[in-house]
N, C-alpha and C positions, 0 to 999 in steps of 0.2 A: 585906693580909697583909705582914708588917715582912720576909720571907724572898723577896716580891717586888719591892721598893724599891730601886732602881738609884738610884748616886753613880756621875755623870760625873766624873772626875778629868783634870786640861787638864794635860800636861806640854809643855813643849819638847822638839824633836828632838835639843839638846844643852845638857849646862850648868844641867839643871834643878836644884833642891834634894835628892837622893834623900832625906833625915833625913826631909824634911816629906813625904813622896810616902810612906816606905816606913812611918812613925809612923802618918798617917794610916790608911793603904789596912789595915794592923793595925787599929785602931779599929773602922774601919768593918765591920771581916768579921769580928772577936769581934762587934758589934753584928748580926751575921746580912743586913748587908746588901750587893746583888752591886755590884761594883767594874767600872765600863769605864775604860779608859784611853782617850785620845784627845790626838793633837798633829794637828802640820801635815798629814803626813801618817802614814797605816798605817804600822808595821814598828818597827823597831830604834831608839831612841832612848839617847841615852848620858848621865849624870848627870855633874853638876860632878866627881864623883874616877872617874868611866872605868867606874862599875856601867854593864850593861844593861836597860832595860826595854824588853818589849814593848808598843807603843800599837796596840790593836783600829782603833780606825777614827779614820778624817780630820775632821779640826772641821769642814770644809766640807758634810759630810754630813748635821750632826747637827740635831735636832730637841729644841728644852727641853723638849717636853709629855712627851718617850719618858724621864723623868728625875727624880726627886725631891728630888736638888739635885745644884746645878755647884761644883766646887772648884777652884779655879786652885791651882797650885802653884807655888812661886818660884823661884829662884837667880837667876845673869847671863843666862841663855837666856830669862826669862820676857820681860823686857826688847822681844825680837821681835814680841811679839803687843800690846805698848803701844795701836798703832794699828790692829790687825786687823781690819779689816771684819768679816770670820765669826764669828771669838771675839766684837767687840764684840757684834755683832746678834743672837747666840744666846742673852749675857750679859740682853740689855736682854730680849729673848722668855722668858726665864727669868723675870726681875723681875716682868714685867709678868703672870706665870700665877701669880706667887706663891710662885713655888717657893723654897728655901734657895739661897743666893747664898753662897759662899767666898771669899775667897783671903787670902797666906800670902806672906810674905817681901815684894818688891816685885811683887807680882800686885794689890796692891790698885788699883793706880794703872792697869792694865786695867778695873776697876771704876769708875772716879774717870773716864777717857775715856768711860765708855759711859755717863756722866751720871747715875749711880745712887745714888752719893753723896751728892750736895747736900743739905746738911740735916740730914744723917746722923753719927752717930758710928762715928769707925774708925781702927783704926790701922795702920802699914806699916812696912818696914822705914824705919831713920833717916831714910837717905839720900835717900825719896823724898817725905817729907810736907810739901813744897812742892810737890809733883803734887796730893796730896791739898786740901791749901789751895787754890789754885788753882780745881779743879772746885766749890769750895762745900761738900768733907766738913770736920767739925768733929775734926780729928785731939787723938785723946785721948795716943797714948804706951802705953796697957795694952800689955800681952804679946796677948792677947787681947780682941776688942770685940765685941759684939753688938747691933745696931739693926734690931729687927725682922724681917726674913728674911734680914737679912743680917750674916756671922759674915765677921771679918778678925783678922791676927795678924802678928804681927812680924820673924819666923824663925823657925827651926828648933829653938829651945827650949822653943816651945809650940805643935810639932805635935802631941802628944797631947792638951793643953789643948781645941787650934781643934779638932781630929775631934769629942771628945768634944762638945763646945757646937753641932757637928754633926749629930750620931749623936739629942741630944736634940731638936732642933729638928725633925728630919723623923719622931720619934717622936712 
């Protein structure tokens, strides 16, 4: 039932993208479905222009099977979890159950570490699609891309675009 369907949303503890974070998590809850946040850790997290969000629980904690898709969200701050163990191995446990795979600004290139990429089409912000190259993704340039379970996007101009091709995919 679509009214029980959980979207992990991965912010940073500071510096995330709020546009894409606050466009999305909109999307997603007219789509009827529940929103958790989650960073480094539980509590107070602060977006690139000084908004608040609250993040429910610690990436360390989480589980892909408890999820129906993962969304990375971007700005400078995503930049931290590039190499994350946790993020990565929750990212890849995600993939490999099938689940919708996200992300949005330079979050793709958390994607593109956790080897999930290759072979694949996707695109990221400019600045990082030499990360993408690199791992073996075939970077297109769209505002938005979709290969398979997994949806990516460029900034913050097509975070209603990335929810929506979201919101459909786990529909």
């Amino acid at each position: 039932m679509k009214d029980q369907q959980k979207i992990l949303m991965v912010i940073a503890p500071r510096e995330f993208q709020g546009i894409e974070y606050n466009d999305s998590k909109k999307v997603f809850t007219e789509h009827g479905f529940k929103v958790v946040t989650a960073s480094e850790r539980a509590g107070e997290c602060i977006e690139k222009y000084g908004a608040k969000v609250w993040a429910e629980v610690p990436i360390h904690s989480l589980n892909a099977h408890d999820y129906d898709a993962i969304v990375l969200i971007g700005g400078p701050g995503a930049s931290q979890y590039f190499h994350d163990d946790d993020l990565i191995h929750l990212v890849q446990e995600a993939n490999s159950a099938g689940k919708v795979i996200a992300a949005i600004c330079i979050a793709p290139t958390i994607l593109a570490n956790a080897d999930i990429l290759r072979g694949k089409k996707a695109t990221v912000f400019p600045s990082q699609k030499d990360a993408l190259f690199q791992k073996g993704a075939m970077y297109t340039g769209k505002d938005v891309e979709i290969d398979g379970n997994i949806v990516t996007a460029n900034g913050p101009d097509a975070a209603e675009e990335f929810a929506e091709e979201i919101a459909k995919l786990i529909a």
